[in-house]
DOBA-174288 format. One record per residue (C-alpha): residue number from 1; residue in one letter; x negated, y negated, z negated. Coordinates in nm, 4 decimals, always signed. Layout:
BEGIN
[node NUM,"A",[X,Y,Z]]
...
END
This chain:
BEGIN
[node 1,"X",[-6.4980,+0.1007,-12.7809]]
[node 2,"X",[-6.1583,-0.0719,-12.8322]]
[node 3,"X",[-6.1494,-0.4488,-12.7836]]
[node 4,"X",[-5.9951,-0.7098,-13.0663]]
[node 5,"X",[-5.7595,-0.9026,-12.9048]]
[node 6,"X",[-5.9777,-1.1898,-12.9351]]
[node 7,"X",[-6.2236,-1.0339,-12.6784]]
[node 8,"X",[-5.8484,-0.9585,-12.4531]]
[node 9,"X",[-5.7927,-1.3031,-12.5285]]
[node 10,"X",[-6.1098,-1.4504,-12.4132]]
[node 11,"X",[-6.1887,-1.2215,-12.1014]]
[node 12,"X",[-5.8617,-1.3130,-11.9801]]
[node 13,"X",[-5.8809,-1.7207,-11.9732]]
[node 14,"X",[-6.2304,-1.6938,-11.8431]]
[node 15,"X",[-6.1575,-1.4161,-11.5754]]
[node 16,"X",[-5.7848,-1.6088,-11.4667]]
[node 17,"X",[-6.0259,-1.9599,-11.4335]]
[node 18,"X",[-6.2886,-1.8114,-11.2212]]
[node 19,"X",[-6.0636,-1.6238,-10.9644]]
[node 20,"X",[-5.8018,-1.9305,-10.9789]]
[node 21,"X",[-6.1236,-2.2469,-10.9167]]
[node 22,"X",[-6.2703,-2.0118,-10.6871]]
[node 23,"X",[-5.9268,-1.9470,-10.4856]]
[node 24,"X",[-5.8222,-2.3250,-10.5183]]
[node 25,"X",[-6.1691,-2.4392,-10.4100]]
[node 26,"X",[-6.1807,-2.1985,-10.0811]]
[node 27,"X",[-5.8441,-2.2816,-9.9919]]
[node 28,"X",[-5.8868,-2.6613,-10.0114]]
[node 29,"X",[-6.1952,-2.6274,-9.8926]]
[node 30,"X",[-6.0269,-2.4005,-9.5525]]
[node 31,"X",[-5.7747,-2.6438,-9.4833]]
[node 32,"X",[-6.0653,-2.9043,-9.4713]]
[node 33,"X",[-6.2565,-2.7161,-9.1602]]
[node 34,"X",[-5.9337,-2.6133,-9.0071]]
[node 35,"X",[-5.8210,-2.9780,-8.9718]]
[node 36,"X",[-6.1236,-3.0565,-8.8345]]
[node 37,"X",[-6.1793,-2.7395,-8.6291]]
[node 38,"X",[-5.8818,-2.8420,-8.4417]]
[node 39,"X",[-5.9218,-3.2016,-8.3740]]
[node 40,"X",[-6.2459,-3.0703,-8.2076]]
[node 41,"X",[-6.1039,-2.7996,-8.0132]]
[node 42,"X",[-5.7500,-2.9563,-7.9464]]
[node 43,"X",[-5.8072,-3.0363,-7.6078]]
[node 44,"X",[-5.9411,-2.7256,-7.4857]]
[node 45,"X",[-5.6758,-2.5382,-7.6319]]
[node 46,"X",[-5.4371,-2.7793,-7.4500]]
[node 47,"X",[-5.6413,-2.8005,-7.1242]]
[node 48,"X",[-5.6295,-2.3124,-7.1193]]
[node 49,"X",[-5.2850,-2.3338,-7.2052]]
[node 50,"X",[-5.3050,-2.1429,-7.5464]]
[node 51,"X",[-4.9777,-2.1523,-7.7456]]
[node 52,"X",[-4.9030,-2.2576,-8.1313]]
[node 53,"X",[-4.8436,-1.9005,-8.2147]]
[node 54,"X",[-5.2412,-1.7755,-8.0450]]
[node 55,"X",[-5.3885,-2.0514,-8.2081]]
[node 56,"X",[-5.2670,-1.9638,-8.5487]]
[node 57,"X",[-5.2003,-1.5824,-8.5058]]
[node 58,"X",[-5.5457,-1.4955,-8.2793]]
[node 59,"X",[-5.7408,-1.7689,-8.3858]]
[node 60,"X",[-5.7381,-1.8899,-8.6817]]
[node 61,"X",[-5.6539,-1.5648,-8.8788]]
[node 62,"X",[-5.8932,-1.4365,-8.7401]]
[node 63,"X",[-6.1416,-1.6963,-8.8543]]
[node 64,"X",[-6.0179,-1.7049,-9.2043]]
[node 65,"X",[-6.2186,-1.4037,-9.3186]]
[node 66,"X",[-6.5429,-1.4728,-9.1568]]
[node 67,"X",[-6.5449,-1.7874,-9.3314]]
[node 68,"X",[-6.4806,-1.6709,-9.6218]]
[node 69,"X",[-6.7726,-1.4070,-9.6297]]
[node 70,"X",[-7.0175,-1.6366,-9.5514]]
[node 71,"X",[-6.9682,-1.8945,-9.7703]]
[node 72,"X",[-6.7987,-1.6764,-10.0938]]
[node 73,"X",[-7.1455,-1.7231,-10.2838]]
[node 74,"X",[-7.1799,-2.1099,-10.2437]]
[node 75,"X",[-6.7779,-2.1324,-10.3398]]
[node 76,"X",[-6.8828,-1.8775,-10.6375]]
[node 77,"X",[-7.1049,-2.0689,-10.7388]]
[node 78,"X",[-6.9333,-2.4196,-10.7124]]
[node 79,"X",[-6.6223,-2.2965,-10.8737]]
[node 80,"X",[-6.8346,-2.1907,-11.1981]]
[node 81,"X",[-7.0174,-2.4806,-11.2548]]
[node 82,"X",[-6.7252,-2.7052,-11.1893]]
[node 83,"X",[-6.4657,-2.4991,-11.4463]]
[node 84,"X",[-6.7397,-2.3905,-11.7313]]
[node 85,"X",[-6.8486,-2.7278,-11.7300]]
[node 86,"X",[-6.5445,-2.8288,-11.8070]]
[node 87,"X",[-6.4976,-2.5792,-12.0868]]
[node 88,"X",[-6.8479,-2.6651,-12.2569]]
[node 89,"X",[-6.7413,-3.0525,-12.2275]]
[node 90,"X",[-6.4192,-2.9899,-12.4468]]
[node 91,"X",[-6.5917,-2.7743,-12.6776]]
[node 92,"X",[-6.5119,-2.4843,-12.5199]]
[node 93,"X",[-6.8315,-2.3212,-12.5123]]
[node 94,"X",[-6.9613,-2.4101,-12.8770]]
[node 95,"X",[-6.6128,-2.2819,-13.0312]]
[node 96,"X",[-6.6647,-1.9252,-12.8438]]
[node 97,"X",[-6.9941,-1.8644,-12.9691]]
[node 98,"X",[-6.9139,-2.0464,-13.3354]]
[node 99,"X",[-6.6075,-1.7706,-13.3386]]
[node 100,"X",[-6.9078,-1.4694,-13.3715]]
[node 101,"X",[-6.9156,-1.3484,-12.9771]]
[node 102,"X",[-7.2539,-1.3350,-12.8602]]
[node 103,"X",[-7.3522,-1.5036,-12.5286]]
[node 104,"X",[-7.3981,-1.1893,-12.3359]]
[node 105,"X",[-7.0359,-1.0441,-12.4356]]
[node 106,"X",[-6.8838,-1.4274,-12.3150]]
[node 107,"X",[-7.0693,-1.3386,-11.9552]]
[node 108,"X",[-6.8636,-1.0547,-11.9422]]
[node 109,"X",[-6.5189,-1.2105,-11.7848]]
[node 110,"X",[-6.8133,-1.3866,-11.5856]]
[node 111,"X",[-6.9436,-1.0531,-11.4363]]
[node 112,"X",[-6.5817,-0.8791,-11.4020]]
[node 113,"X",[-6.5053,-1.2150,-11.1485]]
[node 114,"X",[-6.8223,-1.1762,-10.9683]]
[node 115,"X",[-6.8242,-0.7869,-10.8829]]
[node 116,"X",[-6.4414,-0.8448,-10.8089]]
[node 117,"X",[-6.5342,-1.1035,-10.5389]]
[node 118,"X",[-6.8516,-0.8759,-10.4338]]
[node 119,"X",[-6.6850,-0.6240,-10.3649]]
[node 120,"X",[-6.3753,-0.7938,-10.2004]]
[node 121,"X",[-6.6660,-0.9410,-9.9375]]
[node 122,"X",[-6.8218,-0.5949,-9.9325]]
[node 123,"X",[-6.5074,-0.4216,-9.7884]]
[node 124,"X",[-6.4754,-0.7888,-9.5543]]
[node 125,"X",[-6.8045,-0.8147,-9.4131]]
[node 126,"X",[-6.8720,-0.4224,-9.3119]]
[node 127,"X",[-6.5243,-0.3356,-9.1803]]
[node 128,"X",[-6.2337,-0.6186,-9.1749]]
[node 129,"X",[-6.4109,-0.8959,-9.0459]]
[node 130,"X",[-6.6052,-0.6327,-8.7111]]
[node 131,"X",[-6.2409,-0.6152,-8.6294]]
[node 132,"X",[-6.1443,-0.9469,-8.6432]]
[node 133,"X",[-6.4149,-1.0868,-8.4734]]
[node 134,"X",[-6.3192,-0.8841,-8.1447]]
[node 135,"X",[-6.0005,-1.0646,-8.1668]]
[node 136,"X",[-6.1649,-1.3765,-8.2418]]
[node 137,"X",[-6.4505,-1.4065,-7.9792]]
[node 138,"X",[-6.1655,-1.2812,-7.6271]]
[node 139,"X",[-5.9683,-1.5734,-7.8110]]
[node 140,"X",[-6.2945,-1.8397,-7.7323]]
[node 141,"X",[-6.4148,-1.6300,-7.3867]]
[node 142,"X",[-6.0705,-1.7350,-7.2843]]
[node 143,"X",[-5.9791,-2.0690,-7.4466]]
[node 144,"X",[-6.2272,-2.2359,-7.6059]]
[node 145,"X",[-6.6089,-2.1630,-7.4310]]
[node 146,"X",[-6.6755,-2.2166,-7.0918]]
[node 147,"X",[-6.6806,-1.8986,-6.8348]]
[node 148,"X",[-6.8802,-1.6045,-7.0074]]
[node 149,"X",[-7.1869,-1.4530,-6.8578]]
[node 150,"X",[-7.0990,-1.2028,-6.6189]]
[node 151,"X",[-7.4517,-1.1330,-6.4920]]
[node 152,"X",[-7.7541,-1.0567,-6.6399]]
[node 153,"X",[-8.1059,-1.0195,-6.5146]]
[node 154,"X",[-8.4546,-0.8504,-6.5678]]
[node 155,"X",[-8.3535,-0.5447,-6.7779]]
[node 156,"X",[-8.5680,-0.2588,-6.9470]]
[node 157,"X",[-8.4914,-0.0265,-7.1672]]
[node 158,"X",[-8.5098,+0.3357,-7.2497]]
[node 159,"X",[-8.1859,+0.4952,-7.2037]]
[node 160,"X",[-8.3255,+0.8341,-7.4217]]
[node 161,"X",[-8.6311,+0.9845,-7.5351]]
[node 162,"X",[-8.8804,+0.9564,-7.2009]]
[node 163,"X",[-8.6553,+0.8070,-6.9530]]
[node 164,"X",[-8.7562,+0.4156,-6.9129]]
[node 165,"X",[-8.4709,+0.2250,-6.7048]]
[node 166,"X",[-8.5298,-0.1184,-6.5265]]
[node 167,"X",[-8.3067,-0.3249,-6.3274]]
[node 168,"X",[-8.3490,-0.6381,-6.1877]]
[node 169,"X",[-8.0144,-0.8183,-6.2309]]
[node 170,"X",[-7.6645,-0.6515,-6.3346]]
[node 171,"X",[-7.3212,-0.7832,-6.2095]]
[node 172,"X",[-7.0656,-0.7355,-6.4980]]
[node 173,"X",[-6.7125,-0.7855,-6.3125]]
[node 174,"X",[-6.8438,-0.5574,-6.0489]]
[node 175,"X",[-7.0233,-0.3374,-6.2560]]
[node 176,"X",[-7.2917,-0.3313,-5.9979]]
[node 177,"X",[-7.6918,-0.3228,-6.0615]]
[node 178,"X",[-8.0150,-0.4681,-5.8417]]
[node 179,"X",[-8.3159,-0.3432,-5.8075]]
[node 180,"X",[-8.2433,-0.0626,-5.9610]]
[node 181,"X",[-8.5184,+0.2702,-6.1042]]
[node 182,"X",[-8.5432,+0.5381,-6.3362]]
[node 183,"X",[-8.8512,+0.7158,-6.4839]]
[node 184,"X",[-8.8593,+1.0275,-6.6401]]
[node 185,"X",[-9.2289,+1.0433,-6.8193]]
[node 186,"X",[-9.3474,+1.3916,-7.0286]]
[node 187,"X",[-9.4845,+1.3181,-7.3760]]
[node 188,"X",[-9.8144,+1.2085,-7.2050]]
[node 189,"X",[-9.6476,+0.9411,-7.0341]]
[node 190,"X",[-9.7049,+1.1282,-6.7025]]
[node 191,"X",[-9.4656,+1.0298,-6.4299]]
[node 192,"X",[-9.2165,+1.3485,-6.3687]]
[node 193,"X",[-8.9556,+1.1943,-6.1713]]
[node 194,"X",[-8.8410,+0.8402,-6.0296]]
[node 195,"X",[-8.4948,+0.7394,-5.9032]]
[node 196,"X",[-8.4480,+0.4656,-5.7171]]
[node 197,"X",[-8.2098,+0.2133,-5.5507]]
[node 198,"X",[-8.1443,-0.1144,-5.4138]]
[node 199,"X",[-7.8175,-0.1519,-5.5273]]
[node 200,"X",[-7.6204,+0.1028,-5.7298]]
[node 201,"X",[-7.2091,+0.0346,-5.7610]]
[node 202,"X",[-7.0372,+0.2291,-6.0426]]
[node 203,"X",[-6.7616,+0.4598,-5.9431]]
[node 204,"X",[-6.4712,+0.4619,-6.2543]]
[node 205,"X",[-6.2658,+0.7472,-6.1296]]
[node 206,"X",[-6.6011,+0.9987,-6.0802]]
[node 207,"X",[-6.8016,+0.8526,-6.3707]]
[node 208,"X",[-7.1107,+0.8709,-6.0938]]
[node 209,"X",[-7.2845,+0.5690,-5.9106]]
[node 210,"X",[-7.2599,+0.4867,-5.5374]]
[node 211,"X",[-7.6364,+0.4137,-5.3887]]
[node 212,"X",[-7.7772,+0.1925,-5.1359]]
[node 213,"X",[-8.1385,+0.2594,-5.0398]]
[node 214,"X",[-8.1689,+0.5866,-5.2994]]
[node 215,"X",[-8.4856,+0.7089,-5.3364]]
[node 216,"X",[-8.6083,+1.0171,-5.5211]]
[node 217,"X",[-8.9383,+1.1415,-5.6027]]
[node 218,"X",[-9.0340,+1.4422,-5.8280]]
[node 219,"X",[-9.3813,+1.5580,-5.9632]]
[node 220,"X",[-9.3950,+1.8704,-6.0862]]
[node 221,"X",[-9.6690,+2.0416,-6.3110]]
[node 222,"X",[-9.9017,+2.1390,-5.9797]]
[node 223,"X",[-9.8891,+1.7457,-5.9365]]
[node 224,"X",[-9.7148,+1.7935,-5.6053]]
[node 225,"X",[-9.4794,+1.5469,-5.5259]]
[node 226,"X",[-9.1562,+1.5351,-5.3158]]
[node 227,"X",[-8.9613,+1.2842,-5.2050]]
[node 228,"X",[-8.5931,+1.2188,-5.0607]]
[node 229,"X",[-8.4895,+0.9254,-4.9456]]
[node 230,"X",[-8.1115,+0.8059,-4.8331]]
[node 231,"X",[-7.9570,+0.5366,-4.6734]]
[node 232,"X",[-7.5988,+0.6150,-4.9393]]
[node 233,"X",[-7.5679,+0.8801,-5.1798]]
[node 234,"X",[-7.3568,+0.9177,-5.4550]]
[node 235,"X",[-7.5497,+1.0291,-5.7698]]
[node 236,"X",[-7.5339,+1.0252,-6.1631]]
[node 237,"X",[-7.8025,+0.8362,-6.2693]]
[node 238,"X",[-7.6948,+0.8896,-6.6499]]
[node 239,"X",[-7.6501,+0.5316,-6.7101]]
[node 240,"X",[-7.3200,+0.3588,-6.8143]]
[node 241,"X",[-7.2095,+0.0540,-6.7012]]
[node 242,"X",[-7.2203,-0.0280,-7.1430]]
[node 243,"X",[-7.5623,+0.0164,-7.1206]]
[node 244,"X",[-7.6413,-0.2508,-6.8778]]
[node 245,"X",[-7.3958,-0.4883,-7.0442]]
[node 246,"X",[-7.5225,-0.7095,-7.2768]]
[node 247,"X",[-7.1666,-0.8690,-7.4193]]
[node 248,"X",[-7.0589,-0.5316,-7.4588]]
[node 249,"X",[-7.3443,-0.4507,-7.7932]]
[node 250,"X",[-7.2300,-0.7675,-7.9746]]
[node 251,"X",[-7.3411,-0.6378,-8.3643]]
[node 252,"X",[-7.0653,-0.9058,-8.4830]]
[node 253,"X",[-6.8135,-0.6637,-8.3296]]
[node 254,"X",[-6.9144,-0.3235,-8.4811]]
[node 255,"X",[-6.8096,-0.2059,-8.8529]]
[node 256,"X",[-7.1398,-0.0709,-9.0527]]
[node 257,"X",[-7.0607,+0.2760,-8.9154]]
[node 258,"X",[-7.1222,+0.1474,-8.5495]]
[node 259,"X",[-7.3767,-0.0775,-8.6722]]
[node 260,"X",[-7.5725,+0.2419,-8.8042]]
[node 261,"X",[-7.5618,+0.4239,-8.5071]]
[node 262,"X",[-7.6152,+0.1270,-8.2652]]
[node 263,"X",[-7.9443,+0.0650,-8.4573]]
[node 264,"X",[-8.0713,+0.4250,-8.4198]]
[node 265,"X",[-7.9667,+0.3993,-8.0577]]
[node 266,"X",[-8.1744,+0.1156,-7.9561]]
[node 267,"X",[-8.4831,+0.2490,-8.1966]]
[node 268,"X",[-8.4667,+0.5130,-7.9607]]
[node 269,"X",[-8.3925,+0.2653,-7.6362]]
[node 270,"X",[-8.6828,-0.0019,-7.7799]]
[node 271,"X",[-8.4954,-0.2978,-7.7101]]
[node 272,"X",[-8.5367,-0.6336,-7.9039]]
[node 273,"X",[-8.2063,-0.6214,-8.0317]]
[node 274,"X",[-8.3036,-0.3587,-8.3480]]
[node 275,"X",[-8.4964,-0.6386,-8.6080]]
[node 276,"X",[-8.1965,-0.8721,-8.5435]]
[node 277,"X",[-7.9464,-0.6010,-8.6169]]
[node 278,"X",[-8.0779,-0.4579,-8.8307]]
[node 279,"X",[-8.0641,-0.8022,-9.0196]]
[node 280,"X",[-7.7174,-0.8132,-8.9766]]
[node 281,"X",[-7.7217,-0.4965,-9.1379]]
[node 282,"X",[-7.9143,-0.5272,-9.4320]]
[node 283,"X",[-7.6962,-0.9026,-9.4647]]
[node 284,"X",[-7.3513,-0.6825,-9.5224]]
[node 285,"X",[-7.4660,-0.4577,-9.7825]]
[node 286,"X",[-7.7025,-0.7023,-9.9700]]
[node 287,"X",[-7.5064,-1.0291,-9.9314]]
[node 288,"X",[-7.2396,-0.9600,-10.2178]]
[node 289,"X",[-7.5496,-0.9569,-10.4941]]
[node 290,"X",[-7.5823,-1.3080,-10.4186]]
[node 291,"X",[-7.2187,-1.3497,-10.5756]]
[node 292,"X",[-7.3550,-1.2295,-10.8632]]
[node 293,"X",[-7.6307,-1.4014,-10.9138]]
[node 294,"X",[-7.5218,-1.7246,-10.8153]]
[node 295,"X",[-7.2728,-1.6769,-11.0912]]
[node 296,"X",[-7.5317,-1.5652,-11.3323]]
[node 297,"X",[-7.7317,-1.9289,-11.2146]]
[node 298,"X",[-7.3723,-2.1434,-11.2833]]
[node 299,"X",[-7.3154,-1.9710,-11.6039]]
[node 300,"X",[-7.6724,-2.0632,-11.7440]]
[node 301,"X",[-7.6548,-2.4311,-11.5894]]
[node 302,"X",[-7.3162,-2.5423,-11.7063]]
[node 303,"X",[-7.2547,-2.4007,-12.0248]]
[node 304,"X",[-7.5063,-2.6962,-12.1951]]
[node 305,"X",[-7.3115,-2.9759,-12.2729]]
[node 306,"X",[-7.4789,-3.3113,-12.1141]]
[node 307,"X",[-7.4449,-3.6621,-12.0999]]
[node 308,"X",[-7.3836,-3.6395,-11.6768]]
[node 309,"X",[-7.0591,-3.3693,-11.7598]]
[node 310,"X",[-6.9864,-3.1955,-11.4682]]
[node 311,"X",[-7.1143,-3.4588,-11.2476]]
[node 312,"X",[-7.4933,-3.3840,-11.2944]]
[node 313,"X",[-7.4103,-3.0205,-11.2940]]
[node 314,"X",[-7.2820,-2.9911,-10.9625]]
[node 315,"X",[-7.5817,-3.1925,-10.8383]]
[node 316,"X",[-7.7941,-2.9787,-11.0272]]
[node 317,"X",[-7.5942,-2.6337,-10.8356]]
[node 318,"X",[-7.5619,-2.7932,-10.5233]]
[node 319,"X",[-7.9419,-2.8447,-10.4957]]
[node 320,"X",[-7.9938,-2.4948,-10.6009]]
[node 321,"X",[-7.7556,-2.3747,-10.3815]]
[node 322,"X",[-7.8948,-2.5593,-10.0678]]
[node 323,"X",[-8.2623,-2.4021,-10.2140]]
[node 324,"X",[-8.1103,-2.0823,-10.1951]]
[node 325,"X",[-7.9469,-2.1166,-9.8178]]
[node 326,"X",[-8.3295,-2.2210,-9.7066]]
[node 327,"X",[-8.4763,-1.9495,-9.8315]]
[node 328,"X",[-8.2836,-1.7272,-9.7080]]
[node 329,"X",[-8.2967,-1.8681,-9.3637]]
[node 330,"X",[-8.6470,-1.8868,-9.3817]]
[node 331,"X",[-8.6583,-1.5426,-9.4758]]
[node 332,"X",[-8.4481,-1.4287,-9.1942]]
[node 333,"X",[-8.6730,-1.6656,-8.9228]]
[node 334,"X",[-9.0050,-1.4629,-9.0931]]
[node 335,"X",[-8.8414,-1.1402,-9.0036]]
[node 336,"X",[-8.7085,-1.1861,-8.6657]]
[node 337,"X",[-9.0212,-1.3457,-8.5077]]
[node 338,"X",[-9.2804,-1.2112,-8.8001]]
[node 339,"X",[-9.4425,-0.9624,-8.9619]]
[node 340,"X",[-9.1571,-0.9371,-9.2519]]
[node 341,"X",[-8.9183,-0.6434,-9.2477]]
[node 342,"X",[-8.5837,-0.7238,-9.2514]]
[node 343,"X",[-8.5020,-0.5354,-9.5676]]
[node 344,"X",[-8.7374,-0.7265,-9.7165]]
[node 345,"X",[-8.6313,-1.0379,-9.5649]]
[node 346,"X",[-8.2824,-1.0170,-9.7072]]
[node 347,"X",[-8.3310,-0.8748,-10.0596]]
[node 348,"X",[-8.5917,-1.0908,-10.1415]]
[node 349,"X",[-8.3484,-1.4024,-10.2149]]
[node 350,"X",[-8.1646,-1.2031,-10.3941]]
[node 351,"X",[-8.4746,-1.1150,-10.5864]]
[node 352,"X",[-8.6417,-1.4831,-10.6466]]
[node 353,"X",[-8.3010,-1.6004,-10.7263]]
[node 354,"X",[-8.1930,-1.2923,-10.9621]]
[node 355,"X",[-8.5189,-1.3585,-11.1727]]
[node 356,"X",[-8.4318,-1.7160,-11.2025]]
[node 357,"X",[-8.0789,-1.6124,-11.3171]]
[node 358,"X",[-8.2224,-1.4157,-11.5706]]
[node 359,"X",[-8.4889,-1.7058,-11.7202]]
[node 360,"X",[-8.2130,-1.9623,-11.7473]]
[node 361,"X",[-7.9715,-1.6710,-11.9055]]
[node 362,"X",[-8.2689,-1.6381,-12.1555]]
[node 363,"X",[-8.3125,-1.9748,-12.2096]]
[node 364,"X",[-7.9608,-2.0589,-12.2627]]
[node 365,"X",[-7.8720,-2.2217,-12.5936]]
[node 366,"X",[-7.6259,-1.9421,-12.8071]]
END
């Protein structure tokens, strides 16, 4: 159906006033925490030796996006309240809907904005910001945090279906494990074989592992065991150096397609690192609804004129959108340490909050 210009009109002063408050708001609002992001960090940055052009180029560039993905919905929201307040304060509002368009077709500019902005922090959060955050956390190893952790302790995991690895401490720079065993078990959990070593030094150029105090015993199905034992041997133990690195699974660093696979990887592996990724997860591809809704929730709010003017509404959306953040952390705290899935633990924000959105749509005066 063709649209009276009236409609072209109308959709484009609402559409250009929620991308250009929402675009003036995160920029002011950027230069704000990068002023005081670098008073903070100004001596470290001075004290490693990092230039003006690897602060701004490595740095900061690099921290533009993933501040802008996180806080996109509170901004949304903000922006909305503050420039349709505005609107139903001058009249705005009460002339639109005097003119004959109905309430819903005014949202529409609304909705264009907020799916425009979803899906701008949709493409961000699954596959720019993975990238820039590689960038972004060698920039701090080197110039901002102290030394990294190059050594971890106490590991266990299952490196594929039936093979349970331990190791009591890993050196990173060295790429060098303690304590070091490997069980193969049969679907019964029967023992079938058990590799062993005190220490175990990865070899780059053959891929294999060099072995102090190796140790290997087989079982096989007569339950007769033999073992062979050496002082060195050189072996491949079918671990990777990745695999007993910690740093090197950081989620923040992987774009949904790595994510994905990760996730099956340590489902298979049973490590503790699948509820919290997959929270991550679930927090790319759900996250952008909130956009909409917290739209929806600005919309409803400010378009009734009031004594307070935009004052009381932004107290009003400020509390909601502080409500919101709680729940959500709340939420996420329930599904990490609880019984809560982590689906479930980031939809149902989105949920609470959408249902809200649609009462105070409904209750709207039109």
């Amino acid at each position: 159906m063709r649209q009276s210009p009236l409609h072209y009109r109308l959709d484009r002063y609402i559409l250009g006033k929620y991308l250009k408050t929402f675009l003036l708001a995160l920029a002011l609002i950027i230069i704000i925490v990068i002023t005081f992001d670098v008073s903070e960090k100004l001596d470290k940055f001075l004290s490693h030796h990092a230039t003006l052009w690897q602060v701004i180029s490595v740095y900061y560039l690099n921290f533009i996006p993933g501040f802008v993905n996180l806080y996109s919905p509170l901004f949304i929201f903000i922006s909305v309240i503050f420039f349709t307040s505005k609107m139903a304060g001058n009249s705005e509002i009460v002339a639109i809907l005097s003119s004959g368009i109905r309430y819903q077709r005014m949202l529409r500019p609304y909705m264009y904005g907020a799916v425009l902005v979803a899906l701008a922090v949709l493409i961000l959060g699954n596959f720019v910001i993975p990238i820039s955050n590689r960038s972004l956390i060698e920039f701090e190893e080197q110039y901002v945090k102290s030394k990294a952790t190059n050594y971890y302790s106490n590991l266990h995991f299952q490196s594929e279906r039936g093979v349970q690895v331990y190791v009591e401490s890993y050196d990173v720079p060295r790429q060098r494990a303690y304590k070091f065993r490997r069980e193969v078990l049969d679907p019964d959990g029967r023992l079938l074989q058990r590799e062993a070593a005190d220490v175990v030094t990865f070899d780059t150029a053959t891929s294999t592992w060099n072995c102090t105090g190796y140790s290997l015993r087989t079982i096989d199905s007569n339950h007769r065991e033999t073992l062979t034992q050496q002082t060195t041997a050189t072996v491949d133990l079918h671990v990777l150096p990745e695999d007993l690195n910690i740093k090197s699974t950081r989620v923040e660093t992987m774009n949904t397609p790595e994510l994905i696979r990760y996730i099956q990887r340590e489902e298979m592996r049973g490590t503790g690192t699948v509820k919290p990724s997959k929270i991550e997860l679930y927090q790319r591809l759900l996250n952008p609804l909130a956009i909409i809704v917290m739209t929806l929730i600005g919309v409803a709010i400010a378009a009734r004129k009031s004594r307070g003017g935009i004052g009381m509404h932004l107290a009003i959306g400020i509390a909601i959108a502080f409500s919101f953040i709680v729940f959500m952390k709340i939420t996420t705290v329930f599904a990490t340490n609880g019984s809560l899935s982590p689906f479930m633990a980031v939809l149902l924000p989105q949920i609470v909050f959408g249902l809200a959105a649609a009462y105070l749509i409904h209750k709207a005066p039109k």
